[in-house]
MARTORSE-925145 format. One line per 5 residues: number of its first residue (from 0); their letters; for each residue x, y, z of N, C-alpha, C. Coordinates in nm, 4 decimals, padded with zeros to 6 digits. Example, Ala and Ser with C-alpha at 12.3 -4.5 7.8 and 13.67 -1.06 7.14 Angstrom:
REM residues 2
0) AS) 01.3190/-00.5690/00.7800/01.2300/-00.4500/00.7800/01.3200/-00.3300/00.7800; 01.2850/-00.2250/00.7080/01.3670/-00.1060/00.7140/01.2900/00.0030/00.7870
***
This chain:
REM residues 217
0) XXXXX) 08.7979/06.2358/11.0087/08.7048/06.1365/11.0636/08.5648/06.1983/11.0736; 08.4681/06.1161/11.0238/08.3176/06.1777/11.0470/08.2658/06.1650/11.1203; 08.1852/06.2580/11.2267/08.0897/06.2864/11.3359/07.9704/06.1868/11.3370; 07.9801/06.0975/11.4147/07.8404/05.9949/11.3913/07.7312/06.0937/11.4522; 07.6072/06.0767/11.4357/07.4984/06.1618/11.4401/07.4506/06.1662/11.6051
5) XXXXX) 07.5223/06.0552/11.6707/07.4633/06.0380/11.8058/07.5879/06.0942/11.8760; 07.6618/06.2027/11.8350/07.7674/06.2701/11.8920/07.6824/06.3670/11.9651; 07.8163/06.3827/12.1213/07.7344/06.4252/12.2136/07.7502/06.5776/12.2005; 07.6357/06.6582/12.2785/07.5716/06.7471/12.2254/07.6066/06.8627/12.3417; 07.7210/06.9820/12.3701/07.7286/06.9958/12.4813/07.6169/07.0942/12.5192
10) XXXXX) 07.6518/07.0728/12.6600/07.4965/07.1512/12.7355/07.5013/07.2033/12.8921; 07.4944/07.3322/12.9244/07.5446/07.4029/13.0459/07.4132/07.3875/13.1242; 07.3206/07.3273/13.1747/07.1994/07.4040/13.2380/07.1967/07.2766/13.3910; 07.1799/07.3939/13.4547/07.1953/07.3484/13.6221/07.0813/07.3914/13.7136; 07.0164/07.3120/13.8172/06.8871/07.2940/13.8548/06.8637/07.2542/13.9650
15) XXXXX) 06.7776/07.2911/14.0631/06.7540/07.2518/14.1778/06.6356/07.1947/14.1846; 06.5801/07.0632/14.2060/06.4601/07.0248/14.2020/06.4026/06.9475/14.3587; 06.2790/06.9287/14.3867/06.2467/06.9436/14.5324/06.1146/06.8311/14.5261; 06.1118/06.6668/14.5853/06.0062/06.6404/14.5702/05.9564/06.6250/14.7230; 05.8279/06.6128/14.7356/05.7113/06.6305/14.8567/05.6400/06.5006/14.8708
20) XXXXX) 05.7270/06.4436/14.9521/05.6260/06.3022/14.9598/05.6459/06.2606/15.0860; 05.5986/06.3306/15.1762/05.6005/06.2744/15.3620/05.7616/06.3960/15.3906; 05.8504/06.4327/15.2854/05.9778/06.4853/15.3326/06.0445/06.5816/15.2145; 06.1100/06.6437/15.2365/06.1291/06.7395/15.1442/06.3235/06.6615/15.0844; 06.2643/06.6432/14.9184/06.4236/06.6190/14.8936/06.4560/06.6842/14.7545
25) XXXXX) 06.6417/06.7335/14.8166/06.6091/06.8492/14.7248/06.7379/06.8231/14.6418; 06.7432/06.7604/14.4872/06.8378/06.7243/14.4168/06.9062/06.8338/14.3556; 07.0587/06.8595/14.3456/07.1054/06.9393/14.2309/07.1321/06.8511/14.1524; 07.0760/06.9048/13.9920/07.1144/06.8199/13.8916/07.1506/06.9156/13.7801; 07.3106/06.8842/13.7505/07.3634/06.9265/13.5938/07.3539/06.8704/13.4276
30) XXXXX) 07.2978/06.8825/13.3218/07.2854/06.8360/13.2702/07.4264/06.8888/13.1626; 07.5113/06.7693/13.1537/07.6689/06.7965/13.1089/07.6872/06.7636/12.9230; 07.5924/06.6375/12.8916/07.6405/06.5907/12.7809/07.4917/06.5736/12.7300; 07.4319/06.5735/12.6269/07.3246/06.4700/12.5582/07.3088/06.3674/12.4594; 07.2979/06.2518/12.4098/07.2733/06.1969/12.3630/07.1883/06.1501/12.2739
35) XXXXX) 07.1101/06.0764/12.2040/06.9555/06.0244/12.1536/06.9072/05.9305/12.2512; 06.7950/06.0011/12.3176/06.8038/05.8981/12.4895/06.8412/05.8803/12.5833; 06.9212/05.9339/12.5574/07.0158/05.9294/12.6256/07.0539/06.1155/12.7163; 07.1079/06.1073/12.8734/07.1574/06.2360/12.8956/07.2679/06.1949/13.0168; 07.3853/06.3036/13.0220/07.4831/06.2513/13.1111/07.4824/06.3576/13.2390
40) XXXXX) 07.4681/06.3186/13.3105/07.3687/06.4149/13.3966/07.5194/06.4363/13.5990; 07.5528/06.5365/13.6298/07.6093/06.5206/13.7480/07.4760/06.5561/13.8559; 07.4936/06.4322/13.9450/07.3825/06.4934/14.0543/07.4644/06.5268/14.1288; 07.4353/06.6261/14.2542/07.4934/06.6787/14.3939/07.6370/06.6485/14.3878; 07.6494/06.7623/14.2706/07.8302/06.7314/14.2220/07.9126/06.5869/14.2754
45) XXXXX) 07.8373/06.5240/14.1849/07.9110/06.3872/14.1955/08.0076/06.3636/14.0351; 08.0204/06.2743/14.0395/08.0591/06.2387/13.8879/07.9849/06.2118/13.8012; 07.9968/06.2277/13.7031/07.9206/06.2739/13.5409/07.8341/06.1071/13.5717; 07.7200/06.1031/13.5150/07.6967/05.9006/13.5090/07.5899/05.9484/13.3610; 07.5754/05.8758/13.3242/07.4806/05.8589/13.2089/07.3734/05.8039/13.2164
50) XXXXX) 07.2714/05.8286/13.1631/07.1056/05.7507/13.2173/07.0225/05.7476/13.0961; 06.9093/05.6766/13.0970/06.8385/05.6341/12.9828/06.7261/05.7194/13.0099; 06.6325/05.7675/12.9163/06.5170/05.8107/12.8867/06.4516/05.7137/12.9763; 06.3731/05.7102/13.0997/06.3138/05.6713/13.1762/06.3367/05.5994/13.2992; 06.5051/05.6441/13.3012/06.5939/05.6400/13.4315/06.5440/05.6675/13.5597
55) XXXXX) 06.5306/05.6008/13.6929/06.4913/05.7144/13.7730/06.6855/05.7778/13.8050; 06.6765/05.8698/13.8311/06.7736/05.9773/13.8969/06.8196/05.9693/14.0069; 06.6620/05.9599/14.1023/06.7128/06.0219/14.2716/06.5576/05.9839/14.3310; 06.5113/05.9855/14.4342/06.4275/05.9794/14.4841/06.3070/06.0793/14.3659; 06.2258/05.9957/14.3489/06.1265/06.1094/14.3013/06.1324/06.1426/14.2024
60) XXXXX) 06.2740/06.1327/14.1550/06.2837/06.2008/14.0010/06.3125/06.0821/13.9462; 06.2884/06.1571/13.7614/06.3702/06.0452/13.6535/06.3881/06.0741/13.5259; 06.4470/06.0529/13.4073/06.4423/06.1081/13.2865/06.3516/06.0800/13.2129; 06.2767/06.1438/13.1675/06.1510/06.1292/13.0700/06.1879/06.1581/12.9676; 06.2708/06.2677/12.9335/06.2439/06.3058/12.7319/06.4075/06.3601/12.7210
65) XXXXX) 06.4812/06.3443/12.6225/06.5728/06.4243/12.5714/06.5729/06.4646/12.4355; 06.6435/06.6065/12.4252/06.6726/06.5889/12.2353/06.7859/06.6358/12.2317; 06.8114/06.7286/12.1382/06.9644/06.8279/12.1127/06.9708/06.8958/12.1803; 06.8584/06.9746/12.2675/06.8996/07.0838/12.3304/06.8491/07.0648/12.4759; 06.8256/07.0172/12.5077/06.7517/07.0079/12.6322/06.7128/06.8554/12.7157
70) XXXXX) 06.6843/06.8872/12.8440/06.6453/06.7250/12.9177/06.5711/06.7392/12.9847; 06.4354/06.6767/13.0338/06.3150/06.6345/13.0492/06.3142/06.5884/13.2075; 06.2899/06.6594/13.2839/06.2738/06.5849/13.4344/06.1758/06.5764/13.4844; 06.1083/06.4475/13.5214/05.9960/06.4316/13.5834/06.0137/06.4495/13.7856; 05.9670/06.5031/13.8176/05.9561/06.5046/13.9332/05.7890/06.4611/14.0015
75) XXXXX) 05.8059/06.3396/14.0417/05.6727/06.3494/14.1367/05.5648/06.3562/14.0251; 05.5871/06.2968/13.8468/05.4946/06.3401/13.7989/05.4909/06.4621/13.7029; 05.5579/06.5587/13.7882/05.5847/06.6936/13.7279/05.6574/06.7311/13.6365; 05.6734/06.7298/13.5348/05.7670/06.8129/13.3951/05.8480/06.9297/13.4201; 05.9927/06.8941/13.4487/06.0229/07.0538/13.3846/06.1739/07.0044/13.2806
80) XXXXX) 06.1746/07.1314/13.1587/06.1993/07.1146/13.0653/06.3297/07.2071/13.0540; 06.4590/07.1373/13.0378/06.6080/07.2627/13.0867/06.6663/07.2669/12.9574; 06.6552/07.3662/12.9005/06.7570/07.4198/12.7919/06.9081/07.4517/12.8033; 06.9678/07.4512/12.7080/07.0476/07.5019/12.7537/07.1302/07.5900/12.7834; 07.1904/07.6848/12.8666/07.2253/07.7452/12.9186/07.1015/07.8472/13.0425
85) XXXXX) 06.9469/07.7532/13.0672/06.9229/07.7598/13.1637/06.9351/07.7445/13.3201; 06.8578/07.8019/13.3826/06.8861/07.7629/13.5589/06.7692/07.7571/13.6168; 06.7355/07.6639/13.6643/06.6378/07.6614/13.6747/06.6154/07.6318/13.8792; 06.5705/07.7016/13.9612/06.5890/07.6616/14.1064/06.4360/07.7210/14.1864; 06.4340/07.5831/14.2115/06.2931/07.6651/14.3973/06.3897/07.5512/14.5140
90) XXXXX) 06.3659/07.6550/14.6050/06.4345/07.6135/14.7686/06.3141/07.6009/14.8289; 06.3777/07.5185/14.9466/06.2784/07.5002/15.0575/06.2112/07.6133/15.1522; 06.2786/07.7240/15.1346/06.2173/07.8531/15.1971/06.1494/07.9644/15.1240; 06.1358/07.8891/15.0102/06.0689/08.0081/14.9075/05.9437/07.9273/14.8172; 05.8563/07.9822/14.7792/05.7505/07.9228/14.6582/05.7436/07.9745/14.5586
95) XXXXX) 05.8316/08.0928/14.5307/05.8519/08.1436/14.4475/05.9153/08.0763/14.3044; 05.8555/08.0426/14.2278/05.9552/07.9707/14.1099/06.0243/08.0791/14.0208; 06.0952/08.0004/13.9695/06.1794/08.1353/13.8958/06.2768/08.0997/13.7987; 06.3416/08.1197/13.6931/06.4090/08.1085/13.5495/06.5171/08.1915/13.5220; 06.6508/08.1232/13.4728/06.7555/08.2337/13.4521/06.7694/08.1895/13.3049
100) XXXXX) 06.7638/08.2829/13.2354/06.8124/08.2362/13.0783/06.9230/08.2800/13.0378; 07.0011/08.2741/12.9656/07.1260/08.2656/12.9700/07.1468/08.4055/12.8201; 07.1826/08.4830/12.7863/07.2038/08.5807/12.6603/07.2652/08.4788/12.5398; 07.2140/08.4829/12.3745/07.3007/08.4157/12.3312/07.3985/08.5440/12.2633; 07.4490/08.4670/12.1379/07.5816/08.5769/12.0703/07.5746/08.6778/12.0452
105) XXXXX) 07.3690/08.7144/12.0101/07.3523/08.8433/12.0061/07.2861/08.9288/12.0777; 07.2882/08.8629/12.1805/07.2537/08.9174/12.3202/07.1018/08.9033/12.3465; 07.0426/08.7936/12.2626/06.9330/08.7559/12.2893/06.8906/08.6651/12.3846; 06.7367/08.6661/12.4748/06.7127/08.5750/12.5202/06.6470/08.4713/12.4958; 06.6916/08.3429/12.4330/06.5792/08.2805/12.4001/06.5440/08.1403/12.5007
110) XXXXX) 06.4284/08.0863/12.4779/06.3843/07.9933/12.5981/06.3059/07.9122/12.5399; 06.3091/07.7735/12.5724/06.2068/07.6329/12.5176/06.1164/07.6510/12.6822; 06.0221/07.5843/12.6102/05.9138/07.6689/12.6968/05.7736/07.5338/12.6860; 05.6765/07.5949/12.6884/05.5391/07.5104/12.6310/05.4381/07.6040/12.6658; 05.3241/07.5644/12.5006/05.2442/07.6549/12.5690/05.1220/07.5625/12.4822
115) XXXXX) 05.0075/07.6190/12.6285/04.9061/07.4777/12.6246/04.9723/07.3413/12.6343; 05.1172/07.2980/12.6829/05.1250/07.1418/12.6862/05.2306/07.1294/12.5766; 05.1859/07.2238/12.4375/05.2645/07.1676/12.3243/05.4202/07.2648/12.3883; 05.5226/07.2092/12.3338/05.6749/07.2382/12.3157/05.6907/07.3647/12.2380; 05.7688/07.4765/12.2624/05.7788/07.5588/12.1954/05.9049/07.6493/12.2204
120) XXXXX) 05.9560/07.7425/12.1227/06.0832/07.8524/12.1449/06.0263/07.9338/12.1250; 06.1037/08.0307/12.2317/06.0365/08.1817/12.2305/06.1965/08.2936/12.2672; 06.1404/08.4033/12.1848/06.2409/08.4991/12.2271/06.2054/08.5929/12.3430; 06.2603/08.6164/12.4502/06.2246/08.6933/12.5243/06.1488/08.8247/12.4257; 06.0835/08.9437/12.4297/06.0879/09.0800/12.4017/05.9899/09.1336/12.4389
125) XXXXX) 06.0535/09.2375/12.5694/05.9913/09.3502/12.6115/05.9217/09.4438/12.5922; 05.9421/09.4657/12.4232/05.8874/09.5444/12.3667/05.7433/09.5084/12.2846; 05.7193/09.3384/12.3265/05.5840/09.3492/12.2997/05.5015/09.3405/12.3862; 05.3694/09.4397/12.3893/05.2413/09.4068/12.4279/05.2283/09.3024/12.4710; 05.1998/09.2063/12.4126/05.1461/09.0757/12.4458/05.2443/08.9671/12.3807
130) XXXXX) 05.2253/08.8453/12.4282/05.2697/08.7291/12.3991/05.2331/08.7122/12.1963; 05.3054/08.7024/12.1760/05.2653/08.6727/11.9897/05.3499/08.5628/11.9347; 05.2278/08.5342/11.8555/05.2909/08.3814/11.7743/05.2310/08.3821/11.6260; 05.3325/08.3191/11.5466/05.2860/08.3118/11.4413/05.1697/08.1719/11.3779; 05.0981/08.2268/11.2884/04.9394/08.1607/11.2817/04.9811/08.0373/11.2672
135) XXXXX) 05.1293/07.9538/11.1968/05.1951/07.8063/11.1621/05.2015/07.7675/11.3333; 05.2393/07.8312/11.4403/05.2337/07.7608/11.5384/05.0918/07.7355/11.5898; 05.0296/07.8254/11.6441/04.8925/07.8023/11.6717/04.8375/07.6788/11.6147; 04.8813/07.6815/11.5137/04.7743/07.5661/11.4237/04.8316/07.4148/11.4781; 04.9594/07.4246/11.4734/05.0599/07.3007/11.5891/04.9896/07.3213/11.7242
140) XXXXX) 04.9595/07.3833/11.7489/04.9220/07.3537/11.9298/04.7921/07.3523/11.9312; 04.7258/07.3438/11.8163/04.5748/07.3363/11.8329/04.4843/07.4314/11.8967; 04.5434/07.5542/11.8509/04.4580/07.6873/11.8984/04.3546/07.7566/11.7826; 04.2373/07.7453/11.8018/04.1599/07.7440/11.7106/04.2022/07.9794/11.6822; 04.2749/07.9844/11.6469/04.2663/08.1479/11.6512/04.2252/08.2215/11.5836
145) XXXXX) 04.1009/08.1955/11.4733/04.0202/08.2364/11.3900/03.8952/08.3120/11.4957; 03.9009/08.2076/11.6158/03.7691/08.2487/11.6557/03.8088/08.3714/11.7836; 03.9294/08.4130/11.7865/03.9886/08.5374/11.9022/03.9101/08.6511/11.8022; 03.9377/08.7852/11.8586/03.8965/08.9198/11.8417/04.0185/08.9339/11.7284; 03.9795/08.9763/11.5774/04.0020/09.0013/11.4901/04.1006/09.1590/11.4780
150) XXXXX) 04.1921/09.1848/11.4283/04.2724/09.3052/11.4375/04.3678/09.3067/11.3279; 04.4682/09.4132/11.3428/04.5699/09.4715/11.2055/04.6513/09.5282/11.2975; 04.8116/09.4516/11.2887/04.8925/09.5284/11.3004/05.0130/09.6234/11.1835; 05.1105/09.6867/11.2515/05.1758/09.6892/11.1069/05.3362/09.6293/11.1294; 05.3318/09.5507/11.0602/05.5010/09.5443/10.9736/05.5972/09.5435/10.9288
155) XXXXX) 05.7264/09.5018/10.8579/05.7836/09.5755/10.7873/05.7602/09.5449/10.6943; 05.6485/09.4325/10.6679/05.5876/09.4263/10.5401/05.4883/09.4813/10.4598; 05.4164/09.5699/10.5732/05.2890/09.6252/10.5753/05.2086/09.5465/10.6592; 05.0758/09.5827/10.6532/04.9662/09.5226/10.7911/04.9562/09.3959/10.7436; 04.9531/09.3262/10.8575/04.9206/09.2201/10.8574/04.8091/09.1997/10.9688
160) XXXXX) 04.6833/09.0872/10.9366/04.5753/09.0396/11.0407/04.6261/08.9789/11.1547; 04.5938/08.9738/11.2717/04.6205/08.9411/11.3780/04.4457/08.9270/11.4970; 04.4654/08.7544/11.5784/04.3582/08.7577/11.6392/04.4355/08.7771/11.8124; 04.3232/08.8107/11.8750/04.3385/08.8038/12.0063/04.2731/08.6946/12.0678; 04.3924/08.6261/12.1409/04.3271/08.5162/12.2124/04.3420/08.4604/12.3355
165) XXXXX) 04.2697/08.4040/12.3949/04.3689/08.3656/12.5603/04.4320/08.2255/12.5424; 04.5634/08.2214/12.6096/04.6084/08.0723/12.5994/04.6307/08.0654/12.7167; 04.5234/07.8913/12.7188/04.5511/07.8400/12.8861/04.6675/07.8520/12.9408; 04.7742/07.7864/12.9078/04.8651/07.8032/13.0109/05.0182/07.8249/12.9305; 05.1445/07.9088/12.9545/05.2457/07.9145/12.9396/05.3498/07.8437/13.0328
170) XXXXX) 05.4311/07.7919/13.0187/05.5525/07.7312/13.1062/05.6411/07.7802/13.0562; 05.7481/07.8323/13.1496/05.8733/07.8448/13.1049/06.0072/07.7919/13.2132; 06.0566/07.6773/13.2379/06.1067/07.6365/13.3356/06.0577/07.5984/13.4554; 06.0332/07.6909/13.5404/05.9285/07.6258/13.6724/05.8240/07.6943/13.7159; 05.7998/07.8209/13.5785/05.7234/07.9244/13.5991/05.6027/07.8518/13.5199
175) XXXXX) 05.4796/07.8840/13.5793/05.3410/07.8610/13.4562/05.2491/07.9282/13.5188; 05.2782/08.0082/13.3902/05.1179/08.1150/13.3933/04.9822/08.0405/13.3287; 04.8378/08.0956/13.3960/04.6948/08.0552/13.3365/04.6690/08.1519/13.2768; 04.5624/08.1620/13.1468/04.5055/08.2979/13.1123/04.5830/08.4129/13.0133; 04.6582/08.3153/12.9678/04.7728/08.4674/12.9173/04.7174/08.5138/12.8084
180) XXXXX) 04.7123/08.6416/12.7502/04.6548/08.7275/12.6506/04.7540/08.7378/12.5392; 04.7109/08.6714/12.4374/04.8257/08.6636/12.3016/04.7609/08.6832/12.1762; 04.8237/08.7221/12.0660/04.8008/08.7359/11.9623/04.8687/08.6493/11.8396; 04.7819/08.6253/11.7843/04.8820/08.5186/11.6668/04.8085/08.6019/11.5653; 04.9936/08.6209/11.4516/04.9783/08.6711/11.3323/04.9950/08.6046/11.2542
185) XXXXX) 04.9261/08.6085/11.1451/04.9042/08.5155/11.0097/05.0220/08.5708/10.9238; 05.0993/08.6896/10.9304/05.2328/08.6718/10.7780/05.3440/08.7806/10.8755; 05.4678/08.7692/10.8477/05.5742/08.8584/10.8752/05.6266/08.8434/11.0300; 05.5949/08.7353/11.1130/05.6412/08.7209/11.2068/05.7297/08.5432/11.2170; 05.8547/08.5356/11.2437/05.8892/08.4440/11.2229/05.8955/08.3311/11.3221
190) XXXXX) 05.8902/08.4249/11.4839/05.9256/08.3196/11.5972/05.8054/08.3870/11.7317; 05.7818/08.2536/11.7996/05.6724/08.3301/11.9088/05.7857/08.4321/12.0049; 05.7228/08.5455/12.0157/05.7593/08.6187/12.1038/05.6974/08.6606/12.2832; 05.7612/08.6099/12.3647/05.7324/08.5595/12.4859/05.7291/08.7512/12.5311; 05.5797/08.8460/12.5577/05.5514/08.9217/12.5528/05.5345/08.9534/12.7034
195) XXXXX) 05.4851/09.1369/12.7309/05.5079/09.1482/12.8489/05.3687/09.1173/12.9532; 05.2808/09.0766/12.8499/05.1119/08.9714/12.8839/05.1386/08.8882/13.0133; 05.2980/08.7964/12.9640/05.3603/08.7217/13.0289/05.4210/08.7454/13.1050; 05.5365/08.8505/13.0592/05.6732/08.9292/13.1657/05.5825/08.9950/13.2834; 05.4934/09.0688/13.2447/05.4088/09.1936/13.3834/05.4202/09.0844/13.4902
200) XXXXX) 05.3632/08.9761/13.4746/05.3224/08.8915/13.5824/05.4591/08.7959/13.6437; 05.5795/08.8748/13.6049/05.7033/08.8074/13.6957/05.7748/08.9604/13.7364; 05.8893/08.9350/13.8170/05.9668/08.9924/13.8108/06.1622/08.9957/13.7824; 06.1589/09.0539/13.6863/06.2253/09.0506/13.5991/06.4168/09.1292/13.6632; 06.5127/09.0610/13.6566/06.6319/09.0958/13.7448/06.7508/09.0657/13.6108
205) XXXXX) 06.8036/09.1790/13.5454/06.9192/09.1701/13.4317/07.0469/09.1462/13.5174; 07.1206/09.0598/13.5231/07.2798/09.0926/13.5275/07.3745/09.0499/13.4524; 07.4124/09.1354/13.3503/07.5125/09.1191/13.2780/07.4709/09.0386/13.1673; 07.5118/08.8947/13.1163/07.4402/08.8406/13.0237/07.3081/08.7143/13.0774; 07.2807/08.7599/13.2023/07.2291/08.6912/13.2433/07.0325/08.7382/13.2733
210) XXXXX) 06.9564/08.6721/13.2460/06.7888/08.7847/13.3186/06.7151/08.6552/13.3771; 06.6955/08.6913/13.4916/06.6151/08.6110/13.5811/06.4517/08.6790/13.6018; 06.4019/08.5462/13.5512/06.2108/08.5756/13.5683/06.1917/08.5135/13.6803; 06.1253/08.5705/13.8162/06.0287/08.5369/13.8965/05.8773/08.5176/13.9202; 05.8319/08.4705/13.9567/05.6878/08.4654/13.9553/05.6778/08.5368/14.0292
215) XX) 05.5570/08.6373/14.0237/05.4646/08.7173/14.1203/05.3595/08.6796/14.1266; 05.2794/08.6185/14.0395/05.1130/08.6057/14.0727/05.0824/08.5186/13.9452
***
């Protein structure tokens, strides 16, 4: 029997969200199944229910966007964007926001994210300097990066040009940095790499296949 295309899509990512309007209310929401438009969502471990792309949820909240991998929660206005096998939680006694990403098969971290507004995947890595992207994305998010500070890194292809530039803002779950210092390379890089430009300014907690980013500043 063949898989119709709107077969559901499974998806682990669990979330605490908090809106501020005269009272503090604070939803757990699982996102279990996805759809086209569709997402099947458990609130405050209830039973699974299904909701439409512009559902409200719960007080305050509602579904704004879905695709294959992820679901779209507006809070109060506010965007945040759950991948899957994210966690995403702020409590009422903390302001601290903060991100658990989940390891995939090869023990990578990767994370849907946004940067400047536009949608994006990034691999965690520590081992870079700065936030880096390749020159095909930039040009999608409308970052003029011709006009950053001009440079050469190297390769395994040999050097390649690279500019320095600031990008307004990064999101990654409930974290968003202003100001971040990145570089976009024009050949031999295949995926943006979410750098330590970005990481310095959280704090960073490994357990097992699991790494949790906090905000510090």
């Amino acid at each position: 029997m063949k898989h119709k295309k709107s077969s559901l899509y499974a998806c682990l990512a669990t979330f605490s969200l908090i809106s501020l309007s005269g009272f503090v209310y604070a939803a757990d929401v699982s996102v279990v199944g996805l759809f086209p438009g569709k997402a099947v969502l458990v609130i405050d471990n209830g039973a699974p229910k299904t909701y439409s792309v512009g559902a409200r949820i719960a007080e305050g909240i509602k579904l704004s966007a879905v695709n294959s991998s992820s679901a779209t929660i507006e809070v109060n206005g506010r965007r945040q964007t759950i991948a899957i096998g994210e966690h995403v939680h702020r409590s009422a006694s903390s302001d601290s926001a903060k991100v658990t990403l989940q390891a995939d098969g090869a023990g990578h971290f990767m994370t849907n994210g946004q940067i400047n507004g536009g949608t994006v995947r990034m691999l965690v890595d520590t081992g870079a300097t700065m936030v880096s992207m390749p020159a095909s994305d930039a040009i999608r998010l409308g970052i003029d990066y011709k006009k950053g500070q001009p440079g050469m890194v190297n390769t395994a292809n040999g050097a390649a040009p690279v500019y320095r530039v600031k990008l307004n803002t990064i999101k990654v779950g409930d974290i968003e940095m202003n100001q971040v210092d990145a570089l976009v390379q024009e050949s031999g890089l295949p995926i943006i790499l979410l750098g330590m430009s970005f990481l310095n300014r959280t704090e960073m907690r490994r357990e097992g296949e699991q790494m949790t980013l906090i905000k510090r500043y």
